[in-house]
DOKOL-670590 format. One record per atom (N, C-alpha, C): residue number from 1; atom name; x, y, z. Coordinates in steps of 0.1 Angstrom, whole numbers, plus 2048, in hexadecimal, padded with zeros to 3 digits. Atoms other than C-alpha are relative to their C-alpha. Layout:
REM DOKOL-670590
num->NUM atomo->CA east->X north->Y up->Z
...
REM end
This chain:
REM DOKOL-670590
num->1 atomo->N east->808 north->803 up->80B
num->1 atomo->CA east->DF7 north->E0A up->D7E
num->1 atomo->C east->804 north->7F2 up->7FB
num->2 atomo->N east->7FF north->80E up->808
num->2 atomo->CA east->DF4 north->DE3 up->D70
num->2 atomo->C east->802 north->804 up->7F7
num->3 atomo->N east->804 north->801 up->80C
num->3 atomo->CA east->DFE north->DD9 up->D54
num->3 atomo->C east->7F5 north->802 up->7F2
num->4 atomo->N east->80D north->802 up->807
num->4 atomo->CA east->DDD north->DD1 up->D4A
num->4 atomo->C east->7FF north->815 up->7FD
num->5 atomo->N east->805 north->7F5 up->800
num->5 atomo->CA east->DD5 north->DF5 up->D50
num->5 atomo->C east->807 north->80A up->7F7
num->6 atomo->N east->7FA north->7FD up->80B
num->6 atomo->CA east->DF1 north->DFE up->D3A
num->6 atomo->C east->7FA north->7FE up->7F3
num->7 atomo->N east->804 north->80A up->80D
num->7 atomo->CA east->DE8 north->DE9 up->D1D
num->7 atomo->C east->7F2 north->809 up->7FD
num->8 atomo->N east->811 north->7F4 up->805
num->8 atomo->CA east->DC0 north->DFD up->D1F
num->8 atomo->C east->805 north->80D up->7FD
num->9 atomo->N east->7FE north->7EF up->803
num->9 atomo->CA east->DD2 north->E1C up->D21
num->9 atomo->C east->802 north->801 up->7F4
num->10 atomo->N east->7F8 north->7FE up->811
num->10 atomo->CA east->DE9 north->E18 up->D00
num->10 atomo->C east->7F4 north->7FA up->7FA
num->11 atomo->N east->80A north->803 up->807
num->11 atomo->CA east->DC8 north->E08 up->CF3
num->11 atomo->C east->7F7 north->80C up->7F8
num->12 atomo->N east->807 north->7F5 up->805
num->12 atomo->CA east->DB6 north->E26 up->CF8
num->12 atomo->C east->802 north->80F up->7FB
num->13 atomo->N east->7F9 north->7F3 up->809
num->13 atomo->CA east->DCF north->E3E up->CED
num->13 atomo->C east->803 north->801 up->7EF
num->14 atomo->N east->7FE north->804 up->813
num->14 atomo->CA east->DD2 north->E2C up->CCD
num->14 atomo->C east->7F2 north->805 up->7F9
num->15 atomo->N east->80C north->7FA up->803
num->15 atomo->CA east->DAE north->E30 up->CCB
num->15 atomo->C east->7FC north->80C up->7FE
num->16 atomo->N east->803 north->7F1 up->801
num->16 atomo->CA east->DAE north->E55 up->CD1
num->16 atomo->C east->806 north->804 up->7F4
num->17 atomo->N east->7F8 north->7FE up->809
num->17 atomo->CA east->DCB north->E55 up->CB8
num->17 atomo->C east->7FD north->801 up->7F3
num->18 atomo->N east->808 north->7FF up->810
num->18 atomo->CA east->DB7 north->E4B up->C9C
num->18 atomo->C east->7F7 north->809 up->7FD
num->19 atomo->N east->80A north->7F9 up->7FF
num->19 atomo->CA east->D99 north->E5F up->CA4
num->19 atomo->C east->806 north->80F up->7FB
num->20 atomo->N east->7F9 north->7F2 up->803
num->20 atomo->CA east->DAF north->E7E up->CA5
num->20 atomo->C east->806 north->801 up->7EE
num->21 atomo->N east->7FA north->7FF up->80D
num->21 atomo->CA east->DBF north->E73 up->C85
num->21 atomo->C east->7F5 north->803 up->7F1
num->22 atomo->N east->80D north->800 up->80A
num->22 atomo->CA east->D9A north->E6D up->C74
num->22 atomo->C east->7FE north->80E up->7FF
num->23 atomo->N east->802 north->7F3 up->808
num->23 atomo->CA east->D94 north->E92 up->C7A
num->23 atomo->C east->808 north->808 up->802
num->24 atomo->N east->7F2 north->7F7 up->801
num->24 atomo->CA east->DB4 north->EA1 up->C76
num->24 atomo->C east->808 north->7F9 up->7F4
num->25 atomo->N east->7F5 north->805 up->80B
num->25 atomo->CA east->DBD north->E94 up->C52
num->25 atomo->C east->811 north->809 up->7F9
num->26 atomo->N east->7F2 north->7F9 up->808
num->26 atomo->CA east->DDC north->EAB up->C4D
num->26 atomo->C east->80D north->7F9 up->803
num->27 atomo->N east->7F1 north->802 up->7F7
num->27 atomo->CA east->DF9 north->E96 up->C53
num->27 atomo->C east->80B north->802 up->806
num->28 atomo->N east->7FB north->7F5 up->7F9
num->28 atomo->CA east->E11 north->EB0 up->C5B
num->28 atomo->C east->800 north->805 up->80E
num->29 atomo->N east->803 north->7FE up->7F2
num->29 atomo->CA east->DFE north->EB6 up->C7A
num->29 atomo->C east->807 north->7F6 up->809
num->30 atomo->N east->7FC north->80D up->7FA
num->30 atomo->CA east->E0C north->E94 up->C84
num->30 atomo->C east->808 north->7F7 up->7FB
num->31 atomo->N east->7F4 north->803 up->803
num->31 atomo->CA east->E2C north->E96 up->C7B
num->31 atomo->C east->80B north->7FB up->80B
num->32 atomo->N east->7FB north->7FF up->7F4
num->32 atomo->CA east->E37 north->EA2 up->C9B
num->32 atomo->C east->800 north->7F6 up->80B
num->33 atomo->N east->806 north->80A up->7F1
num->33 atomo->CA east->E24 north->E8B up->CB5
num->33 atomo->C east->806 north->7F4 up->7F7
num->34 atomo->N east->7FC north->80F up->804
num->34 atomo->CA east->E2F north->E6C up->CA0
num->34 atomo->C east->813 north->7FF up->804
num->35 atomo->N east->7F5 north->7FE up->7FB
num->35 atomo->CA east->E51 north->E7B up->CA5
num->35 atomo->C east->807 north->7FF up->80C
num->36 atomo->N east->7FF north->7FE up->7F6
num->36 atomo->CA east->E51 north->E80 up->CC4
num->36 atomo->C east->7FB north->7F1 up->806
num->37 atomo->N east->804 north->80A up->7FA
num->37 atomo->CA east->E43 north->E5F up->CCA
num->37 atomo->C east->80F north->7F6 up->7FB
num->38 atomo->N east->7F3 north->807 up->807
num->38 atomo->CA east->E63 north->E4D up->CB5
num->38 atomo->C east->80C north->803 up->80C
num->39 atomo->N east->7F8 north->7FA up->7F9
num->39 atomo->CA east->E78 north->E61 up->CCC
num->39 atomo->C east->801 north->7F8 up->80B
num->40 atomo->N east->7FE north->807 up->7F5
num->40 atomo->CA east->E6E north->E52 up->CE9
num->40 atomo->C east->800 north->7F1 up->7FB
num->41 atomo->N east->7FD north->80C up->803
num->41 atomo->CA east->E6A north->E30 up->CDC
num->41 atomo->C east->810 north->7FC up->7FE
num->42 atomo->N east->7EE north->7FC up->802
num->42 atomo->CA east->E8F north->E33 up->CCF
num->42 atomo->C east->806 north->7FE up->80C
num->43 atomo->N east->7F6 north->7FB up->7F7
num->43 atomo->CA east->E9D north->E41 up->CF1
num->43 atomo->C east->7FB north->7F4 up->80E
num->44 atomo->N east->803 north->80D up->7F2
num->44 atomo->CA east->E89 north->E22 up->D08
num->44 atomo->C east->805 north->7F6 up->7FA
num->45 atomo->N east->7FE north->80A up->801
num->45 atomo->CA east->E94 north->E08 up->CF0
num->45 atomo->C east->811 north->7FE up->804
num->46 atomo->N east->7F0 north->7FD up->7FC
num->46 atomo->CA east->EB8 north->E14 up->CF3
num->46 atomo->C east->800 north->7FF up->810
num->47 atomo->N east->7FD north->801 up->7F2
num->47 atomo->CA east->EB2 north->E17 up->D19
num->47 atomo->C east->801 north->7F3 up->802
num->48 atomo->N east->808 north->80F up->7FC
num->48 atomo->CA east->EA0 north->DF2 up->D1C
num->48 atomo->C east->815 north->7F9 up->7FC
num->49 atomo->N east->7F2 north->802 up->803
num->49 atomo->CA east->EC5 north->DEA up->D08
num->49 atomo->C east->80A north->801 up->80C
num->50 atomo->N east->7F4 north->801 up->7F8
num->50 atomo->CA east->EDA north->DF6 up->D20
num->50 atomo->C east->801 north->7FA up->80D
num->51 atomo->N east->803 north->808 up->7F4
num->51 atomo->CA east->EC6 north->DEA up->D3F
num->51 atomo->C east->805 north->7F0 up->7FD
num->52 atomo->N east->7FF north->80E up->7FC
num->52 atomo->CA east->ECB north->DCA up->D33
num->52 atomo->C east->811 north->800 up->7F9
num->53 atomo->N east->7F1 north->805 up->7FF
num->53 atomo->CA east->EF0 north->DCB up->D2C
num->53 atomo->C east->808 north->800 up->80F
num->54 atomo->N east->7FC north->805 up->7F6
num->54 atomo->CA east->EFE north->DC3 up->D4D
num->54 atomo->C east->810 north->80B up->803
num->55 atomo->N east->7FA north->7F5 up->801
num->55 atomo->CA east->F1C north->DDB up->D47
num->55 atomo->C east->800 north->80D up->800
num->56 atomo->N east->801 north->7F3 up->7FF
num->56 atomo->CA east->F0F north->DF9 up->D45
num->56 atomo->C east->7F7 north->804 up->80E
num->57 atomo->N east->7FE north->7FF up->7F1
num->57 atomo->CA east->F12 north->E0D up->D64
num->57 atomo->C east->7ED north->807 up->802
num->58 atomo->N east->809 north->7FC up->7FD
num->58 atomo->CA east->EF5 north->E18 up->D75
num->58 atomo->C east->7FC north->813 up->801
num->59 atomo->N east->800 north->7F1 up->803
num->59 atomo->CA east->EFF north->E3E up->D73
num->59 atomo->C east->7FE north->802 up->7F1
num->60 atomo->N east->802 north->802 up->80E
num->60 atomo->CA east->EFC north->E39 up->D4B
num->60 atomo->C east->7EF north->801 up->803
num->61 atomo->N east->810 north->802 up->804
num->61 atomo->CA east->ED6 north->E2E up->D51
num->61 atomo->C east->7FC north->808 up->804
num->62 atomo->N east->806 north->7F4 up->7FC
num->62 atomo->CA east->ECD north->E47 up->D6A
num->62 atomo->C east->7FD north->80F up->7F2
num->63 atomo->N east->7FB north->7F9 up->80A
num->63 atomo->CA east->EDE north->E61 up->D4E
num->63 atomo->C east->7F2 north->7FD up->7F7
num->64 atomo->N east->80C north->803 up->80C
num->64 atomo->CA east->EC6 north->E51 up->D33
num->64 atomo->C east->7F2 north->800 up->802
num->65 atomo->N east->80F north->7FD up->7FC
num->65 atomo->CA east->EA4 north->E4F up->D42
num->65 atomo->C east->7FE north->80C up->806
num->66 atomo->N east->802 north->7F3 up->802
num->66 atomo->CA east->EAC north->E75 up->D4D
num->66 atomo->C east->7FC north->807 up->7F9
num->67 atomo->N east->800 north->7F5 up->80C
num->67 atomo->CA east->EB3 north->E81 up->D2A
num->67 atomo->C east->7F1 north->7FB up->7FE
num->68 atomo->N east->80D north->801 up->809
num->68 atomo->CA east->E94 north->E6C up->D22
num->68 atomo->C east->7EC north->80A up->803
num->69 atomo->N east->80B north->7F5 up->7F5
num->69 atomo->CA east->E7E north->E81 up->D3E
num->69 atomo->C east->7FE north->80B up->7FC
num->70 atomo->N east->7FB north->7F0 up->7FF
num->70 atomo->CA east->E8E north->E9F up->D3A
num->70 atomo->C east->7FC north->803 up->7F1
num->71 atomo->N east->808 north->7FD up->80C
num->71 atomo->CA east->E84 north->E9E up->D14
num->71 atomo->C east->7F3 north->804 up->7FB
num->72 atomo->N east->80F north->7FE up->7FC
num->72 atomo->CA east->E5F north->E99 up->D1E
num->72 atomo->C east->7FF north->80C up->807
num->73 atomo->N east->803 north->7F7 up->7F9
num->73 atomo->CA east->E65 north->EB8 up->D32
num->73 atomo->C east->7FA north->7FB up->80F
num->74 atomo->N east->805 north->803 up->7F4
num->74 atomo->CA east->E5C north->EA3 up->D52
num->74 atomo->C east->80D north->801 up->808
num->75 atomo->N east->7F3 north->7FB up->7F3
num->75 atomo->CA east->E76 north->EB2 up->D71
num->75 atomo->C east->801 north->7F5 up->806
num->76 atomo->N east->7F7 north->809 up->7F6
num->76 atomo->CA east->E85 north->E98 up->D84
num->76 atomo->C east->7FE north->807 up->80E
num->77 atomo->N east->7FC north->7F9 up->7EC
num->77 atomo->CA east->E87 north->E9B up->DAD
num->77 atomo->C east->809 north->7FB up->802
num->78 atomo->N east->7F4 north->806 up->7F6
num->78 atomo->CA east->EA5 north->E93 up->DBE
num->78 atomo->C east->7FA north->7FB up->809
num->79 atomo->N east->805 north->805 up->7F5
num->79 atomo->CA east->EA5 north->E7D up->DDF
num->79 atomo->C east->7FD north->80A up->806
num->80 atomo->N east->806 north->7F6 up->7F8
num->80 atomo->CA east->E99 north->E9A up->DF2
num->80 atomo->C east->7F5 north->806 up->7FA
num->81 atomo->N east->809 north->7FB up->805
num->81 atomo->CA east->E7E north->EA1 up->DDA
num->81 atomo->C east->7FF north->80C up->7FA
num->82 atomo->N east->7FC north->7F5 up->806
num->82 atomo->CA east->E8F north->EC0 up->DCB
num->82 atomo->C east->7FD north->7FA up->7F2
num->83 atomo->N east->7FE north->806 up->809
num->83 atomo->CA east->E87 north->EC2 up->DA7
num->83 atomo->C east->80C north->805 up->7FC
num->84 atomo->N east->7F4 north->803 up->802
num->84 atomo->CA east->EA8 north->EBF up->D98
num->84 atomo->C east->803 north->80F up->7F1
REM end
């Protein structure tokens, strides 16, 4: 996926985002998803951090972009394509 192709996406998720918001005025409902959105925001900017400290080992990052998967509920494969 381009960037570009990125950039339409988060375009059009923002767009959905509102729409959903227009007819779902309870804010409560979107407590959670905003939460959950912070969360990851939070746990990439902290990654982006560590990537770029030159010190921190590379088993630290792996570790970090796991928890950040594994939070999403998305399984990991091993080199052999086992999920982990």
């Amino acid at each position: 996926m381009s960037n570009c192709d990125i950039k339409d996406s988060i375009i059009r998720l923002r767009e959905l985002r509102n729409q959903l918001c227009e007819e779902n005025k309870d804010p409560s409902n979107w407590k959670e998803a905003f939460k959950a959105r912070d969360f990851v925001v939070e746990h990439l900017q902290e990654l982006h951090c560590m990537i770029a400290d030159r010190k921190v080992r590379r088993k630290k990052l792996e570790q970090k972009s796991a928890f950040i998967l594994e939070s999403l509920h998305v399984f990991l494969e091993d080199e052999a394509g086992e999920k982990k």
